[in-house]
Biopython code that builds the backbone (N, CA, C, O; Angstrom):
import numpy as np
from Bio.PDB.StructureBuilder import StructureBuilder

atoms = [
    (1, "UNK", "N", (-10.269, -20.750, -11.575)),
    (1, "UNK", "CA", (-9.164, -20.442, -10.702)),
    (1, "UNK", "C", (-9.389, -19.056, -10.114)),
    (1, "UNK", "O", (-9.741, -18.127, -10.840)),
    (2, "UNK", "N", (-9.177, -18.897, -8.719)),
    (2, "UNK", "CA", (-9.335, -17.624, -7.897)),
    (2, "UNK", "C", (-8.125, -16.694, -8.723)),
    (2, "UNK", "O", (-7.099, -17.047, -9.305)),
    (3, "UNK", "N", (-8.724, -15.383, -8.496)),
    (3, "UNK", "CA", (-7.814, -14.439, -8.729)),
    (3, "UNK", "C", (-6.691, -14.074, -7.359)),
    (3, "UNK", "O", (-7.016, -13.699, -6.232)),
    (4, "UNK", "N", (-5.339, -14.319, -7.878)),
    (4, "UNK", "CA", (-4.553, -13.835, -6.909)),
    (4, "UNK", "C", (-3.670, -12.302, -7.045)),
    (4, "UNK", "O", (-2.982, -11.809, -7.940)),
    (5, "UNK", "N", (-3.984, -11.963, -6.001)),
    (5, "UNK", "CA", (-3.230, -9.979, -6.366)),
    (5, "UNK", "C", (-1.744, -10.419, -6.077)),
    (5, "UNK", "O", (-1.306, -11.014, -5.092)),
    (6, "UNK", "N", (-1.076, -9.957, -7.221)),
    (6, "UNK", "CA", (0.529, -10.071, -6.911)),
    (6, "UNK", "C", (1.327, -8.858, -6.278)),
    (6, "UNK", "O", (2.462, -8.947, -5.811)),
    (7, "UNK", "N", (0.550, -7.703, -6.338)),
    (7, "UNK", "CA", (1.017, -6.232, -6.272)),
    (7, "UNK", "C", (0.491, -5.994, -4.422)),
    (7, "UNK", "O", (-0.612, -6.235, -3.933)),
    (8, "UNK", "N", (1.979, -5.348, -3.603)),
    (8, "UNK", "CA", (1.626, -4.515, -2.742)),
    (8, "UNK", "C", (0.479, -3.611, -2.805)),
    (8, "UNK", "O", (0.077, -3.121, -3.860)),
    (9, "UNK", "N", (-0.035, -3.402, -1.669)),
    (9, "UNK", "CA", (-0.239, -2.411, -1.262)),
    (9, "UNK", "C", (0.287, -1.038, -0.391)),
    (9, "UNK", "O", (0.169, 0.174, -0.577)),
    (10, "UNK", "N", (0.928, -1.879, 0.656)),
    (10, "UNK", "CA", (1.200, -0.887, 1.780)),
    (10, "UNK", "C", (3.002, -1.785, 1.724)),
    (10, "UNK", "O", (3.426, -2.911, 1.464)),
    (11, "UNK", "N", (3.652, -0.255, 2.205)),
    (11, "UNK", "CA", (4.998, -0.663, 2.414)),
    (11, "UNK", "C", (5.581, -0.250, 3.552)),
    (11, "UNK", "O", (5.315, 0.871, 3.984)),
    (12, "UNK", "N", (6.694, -1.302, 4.382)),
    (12, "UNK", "CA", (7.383, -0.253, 5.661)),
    (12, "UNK", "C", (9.127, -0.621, 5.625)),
    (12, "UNK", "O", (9.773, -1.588, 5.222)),
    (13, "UNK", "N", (9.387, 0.336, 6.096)),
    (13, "UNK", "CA", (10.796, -0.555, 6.162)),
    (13, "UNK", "C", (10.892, -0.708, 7.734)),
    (13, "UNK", "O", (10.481, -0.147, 8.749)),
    (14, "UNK", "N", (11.845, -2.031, 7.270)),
    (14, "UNK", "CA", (11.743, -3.488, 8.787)),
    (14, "UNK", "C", (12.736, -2.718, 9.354)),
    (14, "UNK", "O", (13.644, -2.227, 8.684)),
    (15, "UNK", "N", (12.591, -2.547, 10.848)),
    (15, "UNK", "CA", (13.429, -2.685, 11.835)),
    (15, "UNK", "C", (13.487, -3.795, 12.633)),
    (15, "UNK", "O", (12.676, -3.969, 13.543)),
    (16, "UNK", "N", (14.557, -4.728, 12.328)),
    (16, "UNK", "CA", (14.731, -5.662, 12.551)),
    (16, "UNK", "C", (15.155, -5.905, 14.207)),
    (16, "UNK", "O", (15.892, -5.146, 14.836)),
    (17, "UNK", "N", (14.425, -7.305, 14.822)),
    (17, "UNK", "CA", (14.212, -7.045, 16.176)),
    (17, "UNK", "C", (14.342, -8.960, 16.538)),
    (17, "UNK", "O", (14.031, -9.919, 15.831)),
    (18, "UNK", "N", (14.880, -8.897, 17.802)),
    (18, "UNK", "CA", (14.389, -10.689, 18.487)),
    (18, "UNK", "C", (13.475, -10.813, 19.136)),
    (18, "UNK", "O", (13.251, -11.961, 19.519)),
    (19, "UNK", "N", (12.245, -9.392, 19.691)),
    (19, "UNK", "CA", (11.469, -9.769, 20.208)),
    (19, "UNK", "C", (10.374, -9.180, 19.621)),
    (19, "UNK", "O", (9.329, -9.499, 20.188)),
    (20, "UNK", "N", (10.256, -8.532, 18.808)),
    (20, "UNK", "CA", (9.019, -7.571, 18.327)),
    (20, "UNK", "C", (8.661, -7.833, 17.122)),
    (20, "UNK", "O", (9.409, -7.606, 16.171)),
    (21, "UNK", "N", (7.549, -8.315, 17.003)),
    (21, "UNK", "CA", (7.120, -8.500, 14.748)),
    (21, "UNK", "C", (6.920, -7.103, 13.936)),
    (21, "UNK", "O", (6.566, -6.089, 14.537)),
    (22, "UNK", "N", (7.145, -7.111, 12.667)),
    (22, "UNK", "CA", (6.811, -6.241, 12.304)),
    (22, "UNK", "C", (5.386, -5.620, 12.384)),
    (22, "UNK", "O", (4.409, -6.335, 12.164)),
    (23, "UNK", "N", (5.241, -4.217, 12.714)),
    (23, "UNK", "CA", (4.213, -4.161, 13.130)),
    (23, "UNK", "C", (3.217, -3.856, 11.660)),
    (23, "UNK", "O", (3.485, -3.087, 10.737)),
    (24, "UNK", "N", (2.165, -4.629, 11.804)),
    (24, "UNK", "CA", (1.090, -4.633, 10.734)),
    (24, "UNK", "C", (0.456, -2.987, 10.380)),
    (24, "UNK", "O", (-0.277, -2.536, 11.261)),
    (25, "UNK", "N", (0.638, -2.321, 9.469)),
    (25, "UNK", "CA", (0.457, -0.802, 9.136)),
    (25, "UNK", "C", (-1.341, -0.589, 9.781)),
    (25, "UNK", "O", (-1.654, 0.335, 10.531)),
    (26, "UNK", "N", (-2.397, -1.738, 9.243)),
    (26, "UNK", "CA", (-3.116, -1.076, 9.389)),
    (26, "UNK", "C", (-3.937, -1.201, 11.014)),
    (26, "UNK", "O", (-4.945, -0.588, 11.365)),
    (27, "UNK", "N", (-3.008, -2.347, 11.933)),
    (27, "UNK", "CA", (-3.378, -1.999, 13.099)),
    (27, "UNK", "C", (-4.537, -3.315, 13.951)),
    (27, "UNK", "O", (-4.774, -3.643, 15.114)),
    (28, "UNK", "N", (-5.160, -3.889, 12.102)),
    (28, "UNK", "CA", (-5.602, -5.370, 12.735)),
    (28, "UNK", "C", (-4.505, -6.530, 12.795)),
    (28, "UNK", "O", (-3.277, -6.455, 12.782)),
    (29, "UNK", "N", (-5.302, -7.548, 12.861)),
    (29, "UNK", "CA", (-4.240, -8.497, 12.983)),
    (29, "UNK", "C", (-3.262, -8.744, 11.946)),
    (29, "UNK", "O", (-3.489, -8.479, 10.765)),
    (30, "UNK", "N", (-1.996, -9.332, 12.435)),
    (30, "UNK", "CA", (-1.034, -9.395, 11.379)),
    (30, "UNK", "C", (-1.142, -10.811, 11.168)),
    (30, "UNK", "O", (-1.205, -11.694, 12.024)),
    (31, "UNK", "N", (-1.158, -10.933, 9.685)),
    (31, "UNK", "CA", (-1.165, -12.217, 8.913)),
    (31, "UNK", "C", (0.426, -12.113, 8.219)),
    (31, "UNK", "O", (0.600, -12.991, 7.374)),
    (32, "UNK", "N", (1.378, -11.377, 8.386)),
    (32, "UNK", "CA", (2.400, -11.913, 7.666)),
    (32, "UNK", "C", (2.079, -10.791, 6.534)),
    (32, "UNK", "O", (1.027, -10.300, 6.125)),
    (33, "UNK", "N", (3.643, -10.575, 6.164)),
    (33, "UNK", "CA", (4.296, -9.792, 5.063)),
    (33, "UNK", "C", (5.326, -10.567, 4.699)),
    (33, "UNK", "O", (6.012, -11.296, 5.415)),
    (34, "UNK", "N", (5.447, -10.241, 2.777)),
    (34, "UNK", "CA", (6.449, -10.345, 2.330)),
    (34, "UNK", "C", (7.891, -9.224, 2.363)),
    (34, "UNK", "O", (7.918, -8.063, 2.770)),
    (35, "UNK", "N", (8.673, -9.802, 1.960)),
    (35, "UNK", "CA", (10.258, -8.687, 2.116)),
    (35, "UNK", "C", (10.591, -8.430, 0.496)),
    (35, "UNK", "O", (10.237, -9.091, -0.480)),
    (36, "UNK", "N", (11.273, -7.419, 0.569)),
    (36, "UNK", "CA", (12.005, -6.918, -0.029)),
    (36, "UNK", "C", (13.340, -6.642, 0.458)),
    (36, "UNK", "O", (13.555, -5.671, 1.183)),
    (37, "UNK", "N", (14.403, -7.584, 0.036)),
    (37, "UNK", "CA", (15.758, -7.244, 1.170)),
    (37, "UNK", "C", (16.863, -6.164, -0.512)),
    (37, "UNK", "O", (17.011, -6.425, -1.706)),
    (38, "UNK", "N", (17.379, -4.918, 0.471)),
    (38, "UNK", "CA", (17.750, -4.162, -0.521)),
    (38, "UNK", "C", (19.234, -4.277, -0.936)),
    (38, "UNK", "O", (19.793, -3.897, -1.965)),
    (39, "UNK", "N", (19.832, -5.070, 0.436)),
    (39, "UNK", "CA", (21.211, -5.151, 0.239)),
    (39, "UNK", "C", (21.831, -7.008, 0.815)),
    (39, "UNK", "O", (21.647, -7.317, 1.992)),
    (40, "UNK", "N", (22.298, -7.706, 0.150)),
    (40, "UNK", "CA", (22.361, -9.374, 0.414)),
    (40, "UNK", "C", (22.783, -9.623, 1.674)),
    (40, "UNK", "O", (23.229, -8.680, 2.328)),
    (41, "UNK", "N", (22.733, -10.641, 2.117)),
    (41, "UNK", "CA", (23.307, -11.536, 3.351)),
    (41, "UNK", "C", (22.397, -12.443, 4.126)),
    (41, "UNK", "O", (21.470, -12.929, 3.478)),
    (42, "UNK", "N", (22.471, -12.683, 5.087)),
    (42, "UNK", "CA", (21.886, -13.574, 5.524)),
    (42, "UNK", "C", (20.374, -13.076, 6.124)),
    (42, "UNK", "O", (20.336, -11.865, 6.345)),
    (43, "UNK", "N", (19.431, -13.639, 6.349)),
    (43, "UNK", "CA", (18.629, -13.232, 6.607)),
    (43, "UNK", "C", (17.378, -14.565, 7.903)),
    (43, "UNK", "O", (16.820, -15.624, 7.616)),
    (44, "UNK", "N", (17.418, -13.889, 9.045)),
    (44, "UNK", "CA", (16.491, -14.663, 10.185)),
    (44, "UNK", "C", (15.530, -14.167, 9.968)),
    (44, "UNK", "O", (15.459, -12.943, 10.081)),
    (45, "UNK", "N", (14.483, -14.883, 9.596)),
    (45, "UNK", "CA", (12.963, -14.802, 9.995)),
    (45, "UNK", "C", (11.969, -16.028, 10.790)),
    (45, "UNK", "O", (11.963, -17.259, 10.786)),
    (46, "UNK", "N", (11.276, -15.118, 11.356)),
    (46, "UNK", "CA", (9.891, -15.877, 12.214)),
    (46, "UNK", "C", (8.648, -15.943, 10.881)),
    (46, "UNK", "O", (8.204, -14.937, 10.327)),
    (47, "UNK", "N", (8.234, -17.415, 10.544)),
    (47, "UNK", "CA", (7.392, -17.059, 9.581)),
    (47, "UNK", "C", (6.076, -17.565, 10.155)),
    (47, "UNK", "O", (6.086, -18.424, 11.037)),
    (48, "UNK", "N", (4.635, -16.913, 9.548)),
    (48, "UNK", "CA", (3.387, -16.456, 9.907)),
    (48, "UNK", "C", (3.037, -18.687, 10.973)),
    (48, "UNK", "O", (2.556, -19.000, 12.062)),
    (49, "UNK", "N", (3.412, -19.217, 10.228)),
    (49, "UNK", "CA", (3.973, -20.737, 10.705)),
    (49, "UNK", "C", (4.322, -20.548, 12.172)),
    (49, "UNK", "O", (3.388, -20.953, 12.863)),
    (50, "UNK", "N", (5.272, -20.105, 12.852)),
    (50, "UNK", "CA", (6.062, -19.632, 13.930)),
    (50, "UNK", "C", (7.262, -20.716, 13.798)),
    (50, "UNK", "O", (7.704, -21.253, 14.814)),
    (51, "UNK", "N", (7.670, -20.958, 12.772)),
    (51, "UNK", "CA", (8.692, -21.364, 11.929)),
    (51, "UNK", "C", (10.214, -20.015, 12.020)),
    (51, "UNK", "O", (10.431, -19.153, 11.168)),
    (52, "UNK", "N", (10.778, -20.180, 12.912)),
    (52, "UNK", "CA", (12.329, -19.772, 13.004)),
    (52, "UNK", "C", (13.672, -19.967, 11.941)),
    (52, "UNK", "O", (14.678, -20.546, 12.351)),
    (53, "UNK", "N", (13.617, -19.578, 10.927)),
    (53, "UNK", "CA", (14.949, -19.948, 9.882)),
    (53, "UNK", "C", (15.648, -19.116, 9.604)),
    (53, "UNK", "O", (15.279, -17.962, 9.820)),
    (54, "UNK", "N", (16.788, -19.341, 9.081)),
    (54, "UNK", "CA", (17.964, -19.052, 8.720)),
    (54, "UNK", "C", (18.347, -18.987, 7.144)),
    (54, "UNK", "O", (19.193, -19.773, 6.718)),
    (55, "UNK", "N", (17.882, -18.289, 6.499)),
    (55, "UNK", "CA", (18.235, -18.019, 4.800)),
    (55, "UNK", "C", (19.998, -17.240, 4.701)),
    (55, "UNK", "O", (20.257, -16.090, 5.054)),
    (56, "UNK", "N", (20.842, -18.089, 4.220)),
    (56, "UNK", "CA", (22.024, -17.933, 4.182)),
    (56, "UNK", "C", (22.222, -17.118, 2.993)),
    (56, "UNK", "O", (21.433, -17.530, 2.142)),
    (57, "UNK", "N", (22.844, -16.249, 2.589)),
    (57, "UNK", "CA", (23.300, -15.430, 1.318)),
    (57, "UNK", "C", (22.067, -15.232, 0.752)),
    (57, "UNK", "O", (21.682, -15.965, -0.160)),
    (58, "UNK", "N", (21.399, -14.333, 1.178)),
    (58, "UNK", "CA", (20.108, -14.112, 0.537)),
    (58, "UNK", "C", (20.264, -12.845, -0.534)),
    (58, "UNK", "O", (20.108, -11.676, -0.181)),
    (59, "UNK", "N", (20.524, -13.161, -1.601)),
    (59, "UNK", "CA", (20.609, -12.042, -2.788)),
    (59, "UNK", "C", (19.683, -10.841, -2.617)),
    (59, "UNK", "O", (18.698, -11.100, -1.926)),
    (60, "UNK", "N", (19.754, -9.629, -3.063)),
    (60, "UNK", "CA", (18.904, -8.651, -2.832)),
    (60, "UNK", "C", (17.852, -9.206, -3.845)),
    (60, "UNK", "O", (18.118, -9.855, -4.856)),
    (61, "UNK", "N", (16.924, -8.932, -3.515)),
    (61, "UNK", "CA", (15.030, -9.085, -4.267)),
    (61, "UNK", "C", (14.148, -9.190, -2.906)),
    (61, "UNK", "O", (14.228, -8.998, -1.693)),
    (62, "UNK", "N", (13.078, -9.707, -4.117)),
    (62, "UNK", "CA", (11.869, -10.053, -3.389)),
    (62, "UNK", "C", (11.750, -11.470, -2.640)),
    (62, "UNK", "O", (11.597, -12.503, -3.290)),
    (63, "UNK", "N", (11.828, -11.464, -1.213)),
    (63, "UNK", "CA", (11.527, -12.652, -0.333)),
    (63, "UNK", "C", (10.217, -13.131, -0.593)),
    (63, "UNK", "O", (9.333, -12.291, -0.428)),
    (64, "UNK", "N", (9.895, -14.156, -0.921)),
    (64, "UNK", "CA", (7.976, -14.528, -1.359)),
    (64, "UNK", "C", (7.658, -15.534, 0.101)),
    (64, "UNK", "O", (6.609, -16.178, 0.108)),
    (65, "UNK", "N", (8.601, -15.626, 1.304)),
    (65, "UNK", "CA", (7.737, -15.863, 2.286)),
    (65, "UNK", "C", (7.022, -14.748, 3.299)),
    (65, "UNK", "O", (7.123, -13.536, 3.489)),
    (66, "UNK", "N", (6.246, -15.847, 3.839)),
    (66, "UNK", "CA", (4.793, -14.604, 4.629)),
    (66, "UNK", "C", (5.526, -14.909, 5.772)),
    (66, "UNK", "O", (5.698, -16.041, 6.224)),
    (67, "UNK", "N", (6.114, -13.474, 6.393)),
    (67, "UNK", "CA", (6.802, -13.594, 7.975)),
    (67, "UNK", "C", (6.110, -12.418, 8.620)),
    (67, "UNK", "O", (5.351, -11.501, 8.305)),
    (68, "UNK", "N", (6.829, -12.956, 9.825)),
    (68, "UNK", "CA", (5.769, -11.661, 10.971)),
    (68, "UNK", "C", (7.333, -11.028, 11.329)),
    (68, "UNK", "O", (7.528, -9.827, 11.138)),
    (69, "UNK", "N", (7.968, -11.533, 11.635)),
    (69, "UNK", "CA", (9.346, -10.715, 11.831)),
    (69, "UNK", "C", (10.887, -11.169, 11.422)),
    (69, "UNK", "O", (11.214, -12.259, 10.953)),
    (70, "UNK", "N", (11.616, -10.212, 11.677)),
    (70, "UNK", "CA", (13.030, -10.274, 11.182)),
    (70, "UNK", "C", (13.837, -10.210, 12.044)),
    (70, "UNK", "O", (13.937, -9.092, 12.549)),
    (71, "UNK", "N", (14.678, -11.217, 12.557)),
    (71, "UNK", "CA", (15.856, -10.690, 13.478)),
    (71, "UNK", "C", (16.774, -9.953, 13.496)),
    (71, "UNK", "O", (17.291, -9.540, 12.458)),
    (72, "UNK", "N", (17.307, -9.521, 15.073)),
    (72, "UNK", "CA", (18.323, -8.946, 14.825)),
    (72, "UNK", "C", (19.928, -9.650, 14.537)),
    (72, "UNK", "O", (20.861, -9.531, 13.742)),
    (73, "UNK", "N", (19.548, -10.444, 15.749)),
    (73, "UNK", "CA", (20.161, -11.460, 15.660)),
    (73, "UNK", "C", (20.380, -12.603, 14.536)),
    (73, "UNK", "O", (19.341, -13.263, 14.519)),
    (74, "UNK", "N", (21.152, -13.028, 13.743)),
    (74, "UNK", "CA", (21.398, -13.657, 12.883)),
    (74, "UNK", "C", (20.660, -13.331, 11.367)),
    (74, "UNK", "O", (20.126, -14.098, 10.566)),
    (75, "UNK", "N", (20.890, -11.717, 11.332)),
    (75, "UNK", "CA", (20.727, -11.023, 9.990)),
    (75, "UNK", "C", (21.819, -10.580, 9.561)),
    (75, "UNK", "O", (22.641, -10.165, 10.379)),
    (76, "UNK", "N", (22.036, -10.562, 8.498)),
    (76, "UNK", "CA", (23.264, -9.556, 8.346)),
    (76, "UNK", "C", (22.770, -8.976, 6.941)),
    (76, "UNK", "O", (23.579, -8.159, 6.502)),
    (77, "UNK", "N", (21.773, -9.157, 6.203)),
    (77, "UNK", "CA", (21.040, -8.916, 4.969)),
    (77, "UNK", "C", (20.653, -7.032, 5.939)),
    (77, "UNK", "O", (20.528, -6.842, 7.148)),
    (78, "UNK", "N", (20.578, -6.095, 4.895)),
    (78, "UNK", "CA", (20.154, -5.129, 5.142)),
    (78, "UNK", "C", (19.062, -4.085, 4.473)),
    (78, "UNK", "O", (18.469, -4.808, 3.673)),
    (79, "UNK", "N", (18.642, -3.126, 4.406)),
    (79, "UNK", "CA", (17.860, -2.280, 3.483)),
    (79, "UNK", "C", (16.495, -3.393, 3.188)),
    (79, "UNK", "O", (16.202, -3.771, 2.054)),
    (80, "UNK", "N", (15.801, -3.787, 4.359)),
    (80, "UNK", "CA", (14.702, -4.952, 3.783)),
    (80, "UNK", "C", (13.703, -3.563, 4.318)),
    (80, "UNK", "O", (13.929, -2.607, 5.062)),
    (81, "UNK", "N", (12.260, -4.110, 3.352)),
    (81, "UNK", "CA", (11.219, -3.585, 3.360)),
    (81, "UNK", "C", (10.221, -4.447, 3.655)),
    (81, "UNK", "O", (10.589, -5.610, 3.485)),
    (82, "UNK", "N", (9.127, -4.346, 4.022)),
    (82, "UNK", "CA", (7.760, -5.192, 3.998)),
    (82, "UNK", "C", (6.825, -4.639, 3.130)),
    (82, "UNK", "O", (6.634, -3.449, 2.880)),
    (83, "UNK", "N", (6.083, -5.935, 2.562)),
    (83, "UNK", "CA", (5.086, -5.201, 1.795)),
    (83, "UNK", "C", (3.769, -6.327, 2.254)),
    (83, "UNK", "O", (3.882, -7.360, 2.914)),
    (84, "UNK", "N", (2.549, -5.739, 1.669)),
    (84, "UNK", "CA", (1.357, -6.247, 2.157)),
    (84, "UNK", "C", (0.729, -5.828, 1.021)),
    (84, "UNK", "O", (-0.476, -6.026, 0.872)),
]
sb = StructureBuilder()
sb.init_structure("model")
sb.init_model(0)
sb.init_chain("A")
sb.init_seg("    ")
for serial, (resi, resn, name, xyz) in enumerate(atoms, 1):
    if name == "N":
        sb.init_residue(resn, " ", resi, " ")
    sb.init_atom(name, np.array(xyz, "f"), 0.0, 1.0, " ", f" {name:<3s}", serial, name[0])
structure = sb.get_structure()
């Protein structure tokens, strides 16, 4: 079985947007980040898929999907981070 890394590396906090992905720290292509949302509610993401959803009451933790961005529109989840 391949070894899988569970641990970040690089972290940003999301400014959440309807037209812009989070931008990838190191500048190549973006494959998608996981979240860290710091405070609950709902939460829109575009995932690495180009998959559009709607996560309703999203408890504060760790999000384990790979998204490229976060809306502004139909978030109400706050204090999210990205990690890579």
């Amino acid at each position: 079985m391949a070894y899988q890394k569970l641990q970040a590396g690089k972290a940003a906090a999301v400014t959440t947007s309807d037209t812009v992905d989070i931008p990838f720290p190191g500048g190549d292509k973006n494959n998608g980040c996981v979240l860290y949302v710091g405070v609950a509610g709902d939460l829109k993401v575009r995932t690495v898929a180009g998959d559009d959803v709607v996560f309703v009451g999203m408890q504060a933790g760790f999000f384990p999907v790979n998204v490229l961005r976060v809306f502004a529109t139909g978030t109400t989840a706050t204090d999210i981070v990205a990690l890579w």
